[in-house]
Chimera marker file (.cmm) of the C-alpha trace (Angstrom):
<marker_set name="trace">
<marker id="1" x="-38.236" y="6.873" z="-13.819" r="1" g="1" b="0" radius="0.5"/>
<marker id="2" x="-37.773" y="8.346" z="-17.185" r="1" g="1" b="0" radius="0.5"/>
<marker id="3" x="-36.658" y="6.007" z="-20.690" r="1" g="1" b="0" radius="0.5"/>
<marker id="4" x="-32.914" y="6.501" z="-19.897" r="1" g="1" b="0" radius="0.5"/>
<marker id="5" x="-32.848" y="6.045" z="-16.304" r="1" g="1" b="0" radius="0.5"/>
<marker id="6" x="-34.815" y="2.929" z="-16.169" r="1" g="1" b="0" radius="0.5"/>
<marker id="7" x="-32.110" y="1.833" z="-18.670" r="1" g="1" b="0" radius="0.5"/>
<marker id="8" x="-29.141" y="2.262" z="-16.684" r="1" g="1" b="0" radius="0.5"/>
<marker id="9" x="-31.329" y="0.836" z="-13.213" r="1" g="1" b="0" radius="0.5"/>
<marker id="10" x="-32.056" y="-2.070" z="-15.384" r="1" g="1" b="0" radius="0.5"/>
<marker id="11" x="-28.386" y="-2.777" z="-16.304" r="1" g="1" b="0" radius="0.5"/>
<marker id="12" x="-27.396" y="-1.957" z="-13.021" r="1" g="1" b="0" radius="0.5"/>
<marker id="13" x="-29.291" y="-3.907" z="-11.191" r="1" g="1" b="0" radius="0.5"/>
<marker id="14" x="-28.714" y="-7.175" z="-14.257" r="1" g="1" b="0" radius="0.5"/>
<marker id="15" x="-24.973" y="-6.312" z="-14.583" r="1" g="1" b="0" radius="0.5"/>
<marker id="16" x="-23.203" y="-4.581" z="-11.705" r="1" g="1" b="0" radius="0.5"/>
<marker id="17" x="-25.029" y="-5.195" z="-8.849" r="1" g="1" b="0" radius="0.5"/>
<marker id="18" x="-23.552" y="-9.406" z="-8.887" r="1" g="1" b="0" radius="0.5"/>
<marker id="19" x="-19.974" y="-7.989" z="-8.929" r="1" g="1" b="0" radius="0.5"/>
<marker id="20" x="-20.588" y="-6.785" z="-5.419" r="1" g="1" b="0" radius="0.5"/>
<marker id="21" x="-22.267" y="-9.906" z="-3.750" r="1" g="1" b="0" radius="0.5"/>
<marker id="22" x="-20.205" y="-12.502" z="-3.110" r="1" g="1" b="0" radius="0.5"/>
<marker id="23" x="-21.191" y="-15.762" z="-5.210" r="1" g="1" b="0" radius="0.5"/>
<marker id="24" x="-20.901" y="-18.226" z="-1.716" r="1" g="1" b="0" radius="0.5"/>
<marker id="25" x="-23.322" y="-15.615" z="0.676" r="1" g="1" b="0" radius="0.5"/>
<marker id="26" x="-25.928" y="-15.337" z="-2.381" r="1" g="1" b="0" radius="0.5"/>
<marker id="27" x="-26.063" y="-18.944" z="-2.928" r="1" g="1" b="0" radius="0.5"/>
<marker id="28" x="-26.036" y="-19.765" z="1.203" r="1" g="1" b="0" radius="0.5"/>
<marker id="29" x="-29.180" y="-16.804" z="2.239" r="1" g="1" b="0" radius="0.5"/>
<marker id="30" x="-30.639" y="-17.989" z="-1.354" r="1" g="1" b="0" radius="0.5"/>
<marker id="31" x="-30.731" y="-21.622" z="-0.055" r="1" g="1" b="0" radius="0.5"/>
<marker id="32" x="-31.965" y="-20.462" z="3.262" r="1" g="1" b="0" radius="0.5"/>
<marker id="33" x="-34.896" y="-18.509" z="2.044" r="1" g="1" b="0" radius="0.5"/>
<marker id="34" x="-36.145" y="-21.259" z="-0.117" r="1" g="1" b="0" radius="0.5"/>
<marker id="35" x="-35.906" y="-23.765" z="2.709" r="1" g="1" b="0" radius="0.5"/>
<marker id="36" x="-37.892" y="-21.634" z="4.772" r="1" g="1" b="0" radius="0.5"/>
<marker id="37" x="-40.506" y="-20.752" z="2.804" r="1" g="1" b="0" radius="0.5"/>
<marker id="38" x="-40.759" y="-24.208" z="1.924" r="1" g="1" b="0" radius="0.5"/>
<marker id="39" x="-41.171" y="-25.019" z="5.819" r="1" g="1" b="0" radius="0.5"/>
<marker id="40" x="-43.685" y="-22.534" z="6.202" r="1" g="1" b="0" radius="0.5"/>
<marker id="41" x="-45.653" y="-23.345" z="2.985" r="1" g="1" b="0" radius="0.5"/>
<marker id="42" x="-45.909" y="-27.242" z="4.693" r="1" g="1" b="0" radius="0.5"/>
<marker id="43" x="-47.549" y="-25.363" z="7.802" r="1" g="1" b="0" radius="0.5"/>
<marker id="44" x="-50.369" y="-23.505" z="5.639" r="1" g="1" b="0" radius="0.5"/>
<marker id="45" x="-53.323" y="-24.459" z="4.433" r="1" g="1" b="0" radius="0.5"/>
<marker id="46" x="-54.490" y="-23.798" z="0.865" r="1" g="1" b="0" radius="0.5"/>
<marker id="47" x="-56.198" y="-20.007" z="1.629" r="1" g="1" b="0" radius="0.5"/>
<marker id="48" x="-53.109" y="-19.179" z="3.379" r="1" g="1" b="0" radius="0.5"/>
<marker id="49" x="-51.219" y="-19.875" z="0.704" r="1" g="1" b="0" radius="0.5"/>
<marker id="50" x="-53.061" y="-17.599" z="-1.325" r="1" g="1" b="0" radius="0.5"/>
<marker id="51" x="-52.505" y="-15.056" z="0.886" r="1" g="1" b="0" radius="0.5"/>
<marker id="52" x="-49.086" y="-15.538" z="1.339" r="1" g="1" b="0" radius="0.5"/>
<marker id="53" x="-48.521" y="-15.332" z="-2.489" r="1" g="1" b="0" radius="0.5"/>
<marker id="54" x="-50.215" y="-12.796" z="-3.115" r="1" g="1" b="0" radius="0.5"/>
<marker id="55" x="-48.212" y="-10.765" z="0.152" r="1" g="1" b="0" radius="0.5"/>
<marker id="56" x="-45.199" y="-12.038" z="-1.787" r="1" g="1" b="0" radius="0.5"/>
<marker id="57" x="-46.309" y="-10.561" z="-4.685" r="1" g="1" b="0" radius="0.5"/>
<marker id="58" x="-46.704" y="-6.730" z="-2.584" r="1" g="1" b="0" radius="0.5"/>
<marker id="59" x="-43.561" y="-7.591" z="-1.359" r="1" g="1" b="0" radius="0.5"/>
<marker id="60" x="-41.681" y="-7.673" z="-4.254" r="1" g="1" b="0" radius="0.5"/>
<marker id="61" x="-43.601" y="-4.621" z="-5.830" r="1" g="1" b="0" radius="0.5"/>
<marker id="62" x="-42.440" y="-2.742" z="-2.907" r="1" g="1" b="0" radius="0.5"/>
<marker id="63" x="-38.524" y="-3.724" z="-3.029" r="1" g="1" b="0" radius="0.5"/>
<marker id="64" x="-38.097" y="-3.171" z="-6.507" r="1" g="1" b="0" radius="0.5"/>
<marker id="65" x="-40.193" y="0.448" z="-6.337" r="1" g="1" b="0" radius="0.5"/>
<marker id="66" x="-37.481" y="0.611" z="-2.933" r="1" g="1" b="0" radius="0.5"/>
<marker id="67" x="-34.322" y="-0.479" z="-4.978" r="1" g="1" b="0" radius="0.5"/>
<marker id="68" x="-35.707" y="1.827" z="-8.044" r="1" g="1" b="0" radius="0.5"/>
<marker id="69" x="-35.910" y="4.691" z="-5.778" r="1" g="1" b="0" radius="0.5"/>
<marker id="70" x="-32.065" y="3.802" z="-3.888" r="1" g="1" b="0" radius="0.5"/>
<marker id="71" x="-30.787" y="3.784" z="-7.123" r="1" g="1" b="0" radius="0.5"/>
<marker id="72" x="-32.170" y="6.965" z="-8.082" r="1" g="1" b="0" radius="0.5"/>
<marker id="73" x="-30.662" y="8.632" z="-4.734" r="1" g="1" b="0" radius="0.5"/>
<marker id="74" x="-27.431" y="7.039" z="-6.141" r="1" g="1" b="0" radius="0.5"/>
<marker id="75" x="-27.202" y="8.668" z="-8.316" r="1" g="1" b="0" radius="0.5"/>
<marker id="76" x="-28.951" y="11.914" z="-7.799" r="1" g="1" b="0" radius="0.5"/>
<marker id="77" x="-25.409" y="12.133" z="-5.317" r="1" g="1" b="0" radius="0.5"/>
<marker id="78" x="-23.047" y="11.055" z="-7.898" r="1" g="1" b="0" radius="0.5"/>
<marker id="79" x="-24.452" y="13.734" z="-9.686" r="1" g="1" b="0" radius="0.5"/>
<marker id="80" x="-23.691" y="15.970" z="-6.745" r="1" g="1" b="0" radius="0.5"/>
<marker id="81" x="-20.059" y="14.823" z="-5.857" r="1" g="1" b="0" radius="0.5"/>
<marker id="82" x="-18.911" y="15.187" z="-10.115" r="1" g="1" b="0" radius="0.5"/>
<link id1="1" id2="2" r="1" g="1" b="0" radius="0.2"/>
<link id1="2" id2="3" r="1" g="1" b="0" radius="0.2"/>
<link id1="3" id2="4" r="1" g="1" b="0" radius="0.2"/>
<link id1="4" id2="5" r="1" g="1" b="0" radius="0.2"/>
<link id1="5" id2="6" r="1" g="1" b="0" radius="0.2"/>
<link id1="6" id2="7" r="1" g="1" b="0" radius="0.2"/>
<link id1="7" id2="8" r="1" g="1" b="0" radius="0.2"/>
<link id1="8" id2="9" r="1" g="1" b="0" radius="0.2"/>
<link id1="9" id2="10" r="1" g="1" b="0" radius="0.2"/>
<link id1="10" id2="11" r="1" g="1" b="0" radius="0.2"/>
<link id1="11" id2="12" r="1" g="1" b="0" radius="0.2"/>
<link id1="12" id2="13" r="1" g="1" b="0" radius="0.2"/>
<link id1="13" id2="14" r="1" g="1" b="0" radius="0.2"/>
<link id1="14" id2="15" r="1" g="1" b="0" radius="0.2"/>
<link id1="15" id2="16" r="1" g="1" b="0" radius="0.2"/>
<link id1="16" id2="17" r="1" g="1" b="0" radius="0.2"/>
<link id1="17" id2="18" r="1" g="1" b="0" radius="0.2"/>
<link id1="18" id2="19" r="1" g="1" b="0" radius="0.2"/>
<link id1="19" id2="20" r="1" g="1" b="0" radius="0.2"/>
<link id1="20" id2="21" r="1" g="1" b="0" radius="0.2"/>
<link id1="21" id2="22" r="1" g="1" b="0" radius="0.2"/>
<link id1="22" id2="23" r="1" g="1" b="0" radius="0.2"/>
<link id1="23" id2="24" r="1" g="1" b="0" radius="0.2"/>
<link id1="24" id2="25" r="1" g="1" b="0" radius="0.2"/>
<link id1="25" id2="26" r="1" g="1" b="0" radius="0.2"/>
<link id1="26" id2="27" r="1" g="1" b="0" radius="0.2"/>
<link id1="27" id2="28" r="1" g="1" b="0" radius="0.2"/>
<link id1="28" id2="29" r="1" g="1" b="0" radius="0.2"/>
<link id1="29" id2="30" r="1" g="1" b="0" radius="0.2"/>
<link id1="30" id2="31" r="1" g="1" b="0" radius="0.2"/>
<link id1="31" id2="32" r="1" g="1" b="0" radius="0.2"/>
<link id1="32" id2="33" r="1" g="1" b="0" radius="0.2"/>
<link id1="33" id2="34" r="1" g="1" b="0" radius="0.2"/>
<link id1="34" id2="35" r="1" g="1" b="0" radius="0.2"/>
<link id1="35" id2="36" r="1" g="1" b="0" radius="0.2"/>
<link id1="36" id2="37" r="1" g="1" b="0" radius="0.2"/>
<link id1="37" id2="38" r="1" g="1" b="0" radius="0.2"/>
<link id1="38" id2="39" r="1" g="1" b="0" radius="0.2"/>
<link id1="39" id2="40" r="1" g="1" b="0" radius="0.2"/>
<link id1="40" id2="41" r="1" g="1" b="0" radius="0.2"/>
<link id1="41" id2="42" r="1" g="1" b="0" radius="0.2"/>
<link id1="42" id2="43" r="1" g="1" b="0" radius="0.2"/>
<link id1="43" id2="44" r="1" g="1" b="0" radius="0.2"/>
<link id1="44" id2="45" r="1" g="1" b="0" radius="0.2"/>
<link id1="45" id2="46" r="1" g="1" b="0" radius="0.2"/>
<link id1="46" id2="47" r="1" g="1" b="0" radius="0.2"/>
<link id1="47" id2="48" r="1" g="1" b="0" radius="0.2"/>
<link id1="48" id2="49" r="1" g="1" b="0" radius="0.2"/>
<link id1="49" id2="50" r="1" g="1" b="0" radius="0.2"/>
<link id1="50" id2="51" r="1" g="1" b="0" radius="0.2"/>
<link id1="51" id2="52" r="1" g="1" b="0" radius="0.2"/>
<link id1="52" id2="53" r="1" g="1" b="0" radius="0.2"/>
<link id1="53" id2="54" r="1" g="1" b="0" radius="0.2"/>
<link id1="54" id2="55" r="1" g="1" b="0" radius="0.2"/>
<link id1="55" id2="56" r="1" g="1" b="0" radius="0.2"/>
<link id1="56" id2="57" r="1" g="1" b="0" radius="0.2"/>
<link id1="57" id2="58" r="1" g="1" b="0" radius="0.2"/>
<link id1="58" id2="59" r="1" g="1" b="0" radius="0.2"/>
<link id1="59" id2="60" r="1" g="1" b="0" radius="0.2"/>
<link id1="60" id2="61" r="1" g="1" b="0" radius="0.2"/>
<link id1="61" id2="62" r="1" g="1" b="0" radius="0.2"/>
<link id1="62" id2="63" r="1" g="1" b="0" radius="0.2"/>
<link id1="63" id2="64" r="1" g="1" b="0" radius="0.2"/>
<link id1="64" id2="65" r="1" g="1" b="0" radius="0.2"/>
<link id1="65" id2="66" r="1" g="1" b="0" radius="0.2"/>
<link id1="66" id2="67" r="1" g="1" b="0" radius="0.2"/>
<link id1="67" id2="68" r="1" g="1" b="0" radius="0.2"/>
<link id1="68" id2="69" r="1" g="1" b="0" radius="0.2"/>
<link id1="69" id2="70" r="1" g="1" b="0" radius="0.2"/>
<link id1="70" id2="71" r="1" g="1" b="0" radius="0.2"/>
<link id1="71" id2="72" r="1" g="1" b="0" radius="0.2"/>
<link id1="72" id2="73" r="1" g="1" b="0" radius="0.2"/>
<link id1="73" id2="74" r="1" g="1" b="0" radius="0.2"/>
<link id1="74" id2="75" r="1" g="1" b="0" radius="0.2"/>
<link id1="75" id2="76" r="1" g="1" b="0" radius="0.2"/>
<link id1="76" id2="77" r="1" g="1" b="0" radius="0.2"/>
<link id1="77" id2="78" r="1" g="1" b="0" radius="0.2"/>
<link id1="78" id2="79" r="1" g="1" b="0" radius="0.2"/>
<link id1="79" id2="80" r="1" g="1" b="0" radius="0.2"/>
<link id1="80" id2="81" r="1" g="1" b="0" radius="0.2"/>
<link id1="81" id2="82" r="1" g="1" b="0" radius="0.2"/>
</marker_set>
């Protein structure tokens, strides 16, 4: 993404994107998650921890390439509809 565009993903995705979750869900599947993980971490030992960080880790490259790319579709069809 160019200097502008990562801009208005980054404010986006800091700002706006909240106003549309609801406060009670994202708290709830937030809680969830951590609990898991933390049930799963108990289960590994210390080499398959390191692999599930680092899989974390390529994980979270991956959604935020995937959001980065969502948002450019976005608003490659606001774009479209104006």
């Amino acid at each position: 993404m160019n200097g502008p565009m990562q801009v208005l993903f980054q404010y986006t995705s800091e700002q706006l994107v909240r106003s549309f979750l609801s406060p009670t869900q994202e708290r709830l599947f937030g809680r969830r998650l951590d609990a898991l993980e933390e049930s799963l971490l108990g289960t590994m030992t210390d080499a398959q921890k390191d692999l599930w960080d680092q899989w974390r880790g390529a994980e979270t490259d991956y959604d935020l390439l995937y959001e980065q790319a969502l948002f450019q579709a976005a608003f490659a069809l606001a774009r479209e509809l104006g």
